[in-house]
C-alpha positions as CSV (number, residue, x, y, z in Angstrom):
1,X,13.4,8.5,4.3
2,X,12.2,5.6,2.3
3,X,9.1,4.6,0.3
4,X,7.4,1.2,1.1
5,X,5.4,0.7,-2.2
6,X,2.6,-2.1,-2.3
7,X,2.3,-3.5,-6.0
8,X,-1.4,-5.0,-6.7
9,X,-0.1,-7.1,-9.6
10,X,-2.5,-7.3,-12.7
11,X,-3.6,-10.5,-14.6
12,X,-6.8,-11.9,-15.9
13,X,-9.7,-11.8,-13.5
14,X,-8.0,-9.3,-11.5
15,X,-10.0,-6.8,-9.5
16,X,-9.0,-3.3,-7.5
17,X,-11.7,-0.8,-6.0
18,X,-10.2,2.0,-5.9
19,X,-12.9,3.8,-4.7
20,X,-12.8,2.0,-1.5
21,X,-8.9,1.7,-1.4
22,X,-9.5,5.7,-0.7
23,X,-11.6,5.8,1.0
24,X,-11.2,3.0,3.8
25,X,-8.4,1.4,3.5
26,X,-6.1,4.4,3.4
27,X,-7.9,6.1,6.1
28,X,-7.5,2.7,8.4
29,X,-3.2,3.0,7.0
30,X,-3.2,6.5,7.9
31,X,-5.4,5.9,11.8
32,X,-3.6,2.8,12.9
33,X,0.1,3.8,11.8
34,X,-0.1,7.6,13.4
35,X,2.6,10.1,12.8
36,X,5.1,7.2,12.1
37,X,3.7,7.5,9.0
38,X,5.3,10.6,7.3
39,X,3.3,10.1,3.7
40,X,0.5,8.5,1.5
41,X,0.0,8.0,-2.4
42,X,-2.1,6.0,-4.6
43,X,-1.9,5.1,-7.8
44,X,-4.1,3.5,-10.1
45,X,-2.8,1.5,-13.4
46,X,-3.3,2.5,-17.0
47,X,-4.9,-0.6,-18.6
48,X,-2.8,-2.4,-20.9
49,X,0.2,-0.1,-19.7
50,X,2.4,-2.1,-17.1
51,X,2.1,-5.1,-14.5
52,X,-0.1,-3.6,-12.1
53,X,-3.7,-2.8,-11.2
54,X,-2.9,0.0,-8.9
55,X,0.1,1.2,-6.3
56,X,0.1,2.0,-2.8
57,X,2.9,4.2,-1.5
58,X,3.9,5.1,1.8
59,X,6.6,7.2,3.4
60,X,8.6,6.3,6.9
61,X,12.0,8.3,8.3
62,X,13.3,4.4,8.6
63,X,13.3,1.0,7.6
64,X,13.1,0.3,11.6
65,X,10.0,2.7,11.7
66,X,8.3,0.3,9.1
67,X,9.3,-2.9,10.5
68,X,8.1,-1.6,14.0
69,X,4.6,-0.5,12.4
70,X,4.2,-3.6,10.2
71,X,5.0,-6.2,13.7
72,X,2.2,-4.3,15.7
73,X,-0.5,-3.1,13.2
74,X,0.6,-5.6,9.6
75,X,-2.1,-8.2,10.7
76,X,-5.0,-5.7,11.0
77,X,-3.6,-3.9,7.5
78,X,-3.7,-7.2,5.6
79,X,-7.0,-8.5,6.6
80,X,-8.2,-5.3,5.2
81,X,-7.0,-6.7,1.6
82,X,-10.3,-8.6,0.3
83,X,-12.2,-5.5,0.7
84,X,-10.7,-4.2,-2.3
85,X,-8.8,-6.6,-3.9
86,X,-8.5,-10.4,-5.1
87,X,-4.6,-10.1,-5.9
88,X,-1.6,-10.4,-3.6
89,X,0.1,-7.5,-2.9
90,X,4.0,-7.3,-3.7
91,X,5.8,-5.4,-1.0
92,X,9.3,-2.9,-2.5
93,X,11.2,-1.6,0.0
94,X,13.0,1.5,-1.4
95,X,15.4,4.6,-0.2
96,X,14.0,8.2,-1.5
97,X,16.4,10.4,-3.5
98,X,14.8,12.8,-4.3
């Protein structure tokens, strides 16, 4: 399994609406990507508490899985971005453990 987290970096004039980022965006994530998609998590910063505004996780059985999901649906995904946010997103690529 891994865990492809998307990092919404924090900095002055930085803005994240969560609210939508639930409600739409995650929902459009969860429609276009199907049952390749094995899991969802958000997470929003603590102010003043780390280098990022909020955290998108999601699970895959395989780095092949992702890269096969990001080639056919990445385009549609990342024009969804300024809806919610005016920060770039850093992508981590990560194996689970546990």
């Amino acid at each position: 399994m891994i865990k492809v987290s998307v990092l919404y970096p924090n900095s002055d004039g930085a803005t994240f609406d969560m609210d939508y980022y639930c409600a739409s965006h995650l929902p459009l994530v969860q429609k276009v990507l199907g049952s390749t998609l094995k899991g969802l998590s958000a997470d929003l910063g603590v102010p003043g508490q780390g280098p990022y505004i909020a955290m998108g996780h999601l699970l895959f059985e395989s780095v092949a899985a992702f890269q096969t999901c990001l080639a056919t649906h990445g385009p549609t995904l990342l024009a969804d971005i300024p809806n919610y946010t005016n920060t770039q997103p850093v992508f981590q690529v990560s194996e689970t453990k546990l």
